[in-house]
C-alpha positions as CSV (number, residue, x, y, z in Angstrom):
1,X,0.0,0.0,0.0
2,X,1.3,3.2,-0.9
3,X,0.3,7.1,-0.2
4,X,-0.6,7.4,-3.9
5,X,-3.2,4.7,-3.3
6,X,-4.4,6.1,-0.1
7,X,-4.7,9.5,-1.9
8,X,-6.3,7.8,-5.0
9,X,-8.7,6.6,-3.4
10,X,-10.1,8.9,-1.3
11,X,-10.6,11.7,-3.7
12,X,-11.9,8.7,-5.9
13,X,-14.8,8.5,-3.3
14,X,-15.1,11.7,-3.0
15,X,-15.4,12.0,-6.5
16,X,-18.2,9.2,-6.6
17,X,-20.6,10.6,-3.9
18,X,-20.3,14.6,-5.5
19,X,-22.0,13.0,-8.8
20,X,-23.7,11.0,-6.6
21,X,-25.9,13.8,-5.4
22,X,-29.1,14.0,-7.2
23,X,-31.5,13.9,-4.2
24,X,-32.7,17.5,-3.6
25,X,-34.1,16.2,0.0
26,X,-31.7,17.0,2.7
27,X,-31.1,14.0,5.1
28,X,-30.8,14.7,9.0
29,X,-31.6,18.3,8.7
30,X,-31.0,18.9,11.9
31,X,-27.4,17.2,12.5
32,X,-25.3,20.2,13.2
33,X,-27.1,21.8,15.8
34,X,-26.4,19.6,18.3
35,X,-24.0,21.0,21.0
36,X,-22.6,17.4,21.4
37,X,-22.6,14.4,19.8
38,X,-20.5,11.2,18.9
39,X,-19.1,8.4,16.7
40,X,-16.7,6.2,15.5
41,X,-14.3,5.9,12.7
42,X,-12.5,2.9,11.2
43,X,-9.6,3.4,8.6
44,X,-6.1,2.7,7.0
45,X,-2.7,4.3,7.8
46,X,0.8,4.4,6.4
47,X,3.6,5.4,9.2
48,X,6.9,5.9,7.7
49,X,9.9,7.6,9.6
50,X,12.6,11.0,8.8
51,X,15.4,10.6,9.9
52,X,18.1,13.4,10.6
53,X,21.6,12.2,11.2
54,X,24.9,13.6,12.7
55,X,28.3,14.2,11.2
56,X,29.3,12.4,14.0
57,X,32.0,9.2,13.2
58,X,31.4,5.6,14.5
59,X,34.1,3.3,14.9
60,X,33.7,-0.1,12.9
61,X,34.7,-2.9,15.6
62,X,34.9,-5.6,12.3
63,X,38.1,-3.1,11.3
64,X,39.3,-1.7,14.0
65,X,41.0,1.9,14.1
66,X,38.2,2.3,10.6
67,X,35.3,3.7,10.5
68,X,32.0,3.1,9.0
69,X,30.6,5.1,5.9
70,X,28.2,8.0,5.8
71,X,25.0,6.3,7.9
72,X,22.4,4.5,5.5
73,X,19.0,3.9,6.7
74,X,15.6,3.0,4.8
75,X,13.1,2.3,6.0
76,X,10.2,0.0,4.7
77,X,6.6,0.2,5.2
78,X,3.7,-1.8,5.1
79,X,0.0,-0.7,6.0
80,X,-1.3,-0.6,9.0
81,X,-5.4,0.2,10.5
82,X,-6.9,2.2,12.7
83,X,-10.2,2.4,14.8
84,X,-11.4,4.6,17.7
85,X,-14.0,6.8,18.9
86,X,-15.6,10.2,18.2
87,X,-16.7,13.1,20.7
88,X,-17.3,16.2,19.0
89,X,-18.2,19.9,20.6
90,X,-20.0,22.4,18.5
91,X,-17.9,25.8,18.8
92,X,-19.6,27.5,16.0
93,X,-22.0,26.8,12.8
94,X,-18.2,26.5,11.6
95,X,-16.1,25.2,14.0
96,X,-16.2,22.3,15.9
97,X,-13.6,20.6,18.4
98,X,-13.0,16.5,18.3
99,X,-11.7,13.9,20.4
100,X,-10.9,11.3,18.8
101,X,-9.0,8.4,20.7
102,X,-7.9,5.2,19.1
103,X,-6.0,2.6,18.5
104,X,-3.0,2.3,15.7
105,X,-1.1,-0.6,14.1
106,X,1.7,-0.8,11.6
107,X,4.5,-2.5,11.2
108,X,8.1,-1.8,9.5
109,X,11.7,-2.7,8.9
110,X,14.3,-0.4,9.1
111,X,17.2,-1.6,7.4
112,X,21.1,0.0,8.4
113,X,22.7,-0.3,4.9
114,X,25.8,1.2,6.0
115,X,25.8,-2.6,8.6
116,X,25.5,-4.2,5.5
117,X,28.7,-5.8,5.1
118,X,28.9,-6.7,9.0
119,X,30.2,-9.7,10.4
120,X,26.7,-10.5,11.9
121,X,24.3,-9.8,8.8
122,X,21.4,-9.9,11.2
123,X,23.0,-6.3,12.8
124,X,21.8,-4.9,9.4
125,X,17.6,-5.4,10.0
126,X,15.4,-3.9,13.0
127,X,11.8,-5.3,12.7
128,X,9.5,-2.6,14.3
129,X,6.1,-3.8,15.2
130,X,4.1,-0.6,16.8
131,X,0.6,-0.2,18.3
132,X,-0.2,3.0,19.6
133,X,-2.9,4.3,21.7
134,X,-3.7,7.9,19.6
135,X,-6.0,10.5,21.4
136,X,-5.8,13.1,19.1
137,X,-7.3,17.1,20.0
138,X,-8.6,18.5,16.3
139,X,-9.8,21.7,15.3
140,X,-12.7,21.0,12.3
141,X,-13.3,24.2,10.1
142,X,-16.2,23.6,8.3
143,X,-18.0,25.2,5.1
144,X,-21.9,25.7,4.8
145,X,-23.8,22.6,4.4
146,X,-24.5,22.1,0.4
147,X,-28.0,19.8,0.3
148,X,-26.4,16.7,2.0
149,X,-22.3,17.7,1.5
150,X,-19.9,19.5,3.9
151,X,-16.0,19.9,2.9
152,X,-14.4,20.7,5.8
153,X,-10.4,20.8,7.3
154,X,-9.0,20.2,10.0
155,X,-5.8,20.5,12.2
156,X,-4.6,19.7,15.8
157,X,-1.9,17.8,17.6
158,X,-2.5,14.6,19.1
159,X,-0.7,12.4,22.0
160,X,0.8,8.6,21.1
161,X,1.2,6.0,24.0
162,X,3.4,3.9,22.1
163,X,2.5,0.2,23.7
164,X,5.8,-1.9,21.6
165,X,8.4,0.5,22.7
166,X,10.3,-1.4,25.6
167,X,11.8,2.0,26.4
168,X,12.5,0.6,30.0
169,X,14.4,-2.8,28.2
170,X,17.7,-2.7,29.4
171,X,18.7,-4.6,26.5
172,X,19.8,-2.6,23.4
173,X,20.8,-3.1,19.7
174,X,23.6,-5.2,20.8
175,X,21.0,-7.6,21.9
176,X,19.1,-6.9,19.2
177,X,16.5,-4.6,21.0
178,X,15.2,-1.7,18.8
179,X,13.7,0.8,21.4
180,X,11.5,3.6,20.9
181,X,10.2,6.0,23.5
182,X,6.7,5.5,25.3
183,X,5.4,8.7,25.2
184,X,5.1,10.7,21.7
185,X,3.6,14.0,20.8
186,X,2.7,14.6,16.8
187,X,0.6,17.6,15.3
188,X,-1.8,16.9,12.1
189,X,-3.4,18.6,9.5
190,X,-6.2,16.9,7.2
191,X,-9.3,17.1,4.5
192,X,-12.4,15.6,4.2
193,X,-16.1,15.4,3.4
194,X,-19.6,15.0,5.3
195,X,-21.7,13.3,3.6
196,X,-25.4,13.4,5.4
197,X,-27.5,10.2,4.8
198,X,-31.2,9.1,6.1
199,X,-29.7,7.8,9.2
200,X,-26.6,9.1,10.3
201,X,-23.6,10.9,8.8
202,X,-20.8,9.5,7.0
203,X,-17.0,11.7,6.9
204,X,-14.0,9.9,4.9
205,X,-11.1,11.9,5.8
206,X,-7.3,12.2,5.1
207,X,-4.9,13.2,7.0
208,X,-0.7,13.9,7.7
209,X,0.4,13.3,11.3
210,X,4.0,14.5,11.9
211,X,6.4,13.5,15.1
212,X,7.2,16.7,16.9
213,X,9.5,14.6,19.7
214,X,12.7,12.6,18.7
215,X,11.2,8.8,19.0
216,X,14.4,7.0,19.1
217,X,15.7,5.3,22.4
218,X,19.4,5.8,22.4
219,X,22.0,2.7,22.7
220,X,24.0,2.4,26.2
221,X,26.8,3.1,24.1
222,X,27.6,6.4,23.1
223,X,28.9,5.2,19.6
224,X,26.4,2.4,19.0
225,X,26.4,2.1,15.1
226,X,22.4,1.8,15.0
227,X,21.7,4.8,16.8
228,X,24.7,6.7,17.6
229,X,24.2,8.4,14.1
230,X,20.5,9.4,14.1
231,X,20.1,12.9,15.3
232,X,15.9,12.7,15.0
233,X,13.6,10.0,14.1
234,X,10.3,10.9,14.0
235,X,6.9,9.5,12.7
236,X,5.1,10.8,9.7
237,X,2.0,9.2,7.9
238,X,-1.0,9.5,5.8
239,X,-4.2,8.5,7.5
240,X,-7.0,7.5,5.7
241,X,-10.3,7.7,7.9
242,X,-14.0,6.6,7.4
243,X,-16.1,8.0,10.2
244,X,-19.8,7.3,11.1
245,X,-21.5,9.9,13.4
């Protein structure tokens, strides 16, 4: 799954239910005035990582007195899904602020290419399975209701309780322990579309989330060669949402 795809296919839905708007009746006429009300939302994601590194050198123990090239890191993605919960509070005819607390899984493999040609091949490959508790705080700018569509954006920052972190392991890289930190702060920024049906109302929704905090648990040692030259390593992804409310 790639961000093309996710992107594809939301505006191709998007696209479908504009045409698809023929009825001249408009659905739940009385949605918006509510001064609270709630749902939930299911949906894809796509979590990859940047990465920032130092000019710092590392010594290579395979040569010793040598060190290893300019770091190489990739990382590589595969899709992850997302569900939670909805509480929205009416600020204006415009404006509305959202809770929306959930739970997020992805997995991915960050390969060291510069560890590569290591005696221990295995030193080369982190697998990073994640699962996060997101409670994210949104801001939801609204246009006027068109018969039974509403574009909207939104924007906010949200907190991540990262559950696979072992941030607390004392075991490191040299043990082959990739850690991560528990806590995690990220800010995102998003587009979507209400669309109001004879029952309830139905928002599909993407959406960037960005790492604000540095992610990475450092090595013990000061010149470990996984972590020693990352500088940041942060979170960024494409969330594609389907809410019911």
């Amino acid at each position: 799954m790639s961000k093309r795809v996710l992107i594809i296919g939301f505006f191709l839905l998007v696209a479908t239910a504009f045409f698809a708007q023929t009825e001249r009746v408009e659905y739940i006429p009385t949605f918006d005035r509510k001064l609270i009300h709630y749902g939930f939302y299911l949906g894809i994601n796509q979590n990859d990582f940047k990465l920032n590194f130092t000019d710092k050198q590392i010594p290579n123990p395979d040569f010793p007195g040598s060190f290893y090239d300019k770091p190489n890191v990739t990382v590589v993605v595969n899709g992850g899904f997302n569900v939670g919960l909805i509480a929205d509070l009416r600020l204006h005819k415009n404006l509305n602020l959202r809770l929306e607390p959930g739970l997020v899984s992805n997995t991915k493999k960050i390969v060291f290419n510069h560890l590569t040609n290591s005696s221990i091949p295995q030193d080369s490959i982190r697998e990073i399975g994640s699962t996060y508790l997101h409670v994210p705080f949104v801001f939801k700018f609204s246009t006027d209701r068109y018969k039974n569509i509403r574009p909207y954006i939104l924007g906010g920052v949200s907190y991540d309780y990262n559950f696979s972190s072992n941030e607390r392991n004392q075991e490191d890289n040299s043990a082959g322990e990739f850690r991560m930190k528990t806590h995690n702060f990220m800010y995102e920024i998003g587009v979507g579309v209400d669309f109001y049906l004879y029952y309830f109302k139905f928002s599909p929704s993407i959406r960037g989330v960005f790492a604000m905090n540095n992610e990475i648990k450092y090595d013990n040692d000061l010149n470990s060669r996984w972590t020693a030259p990352i500088n940041f390593m942060g979170t960024r992804g494409v969330f594609l949402n389907f809410a019911f409310e």
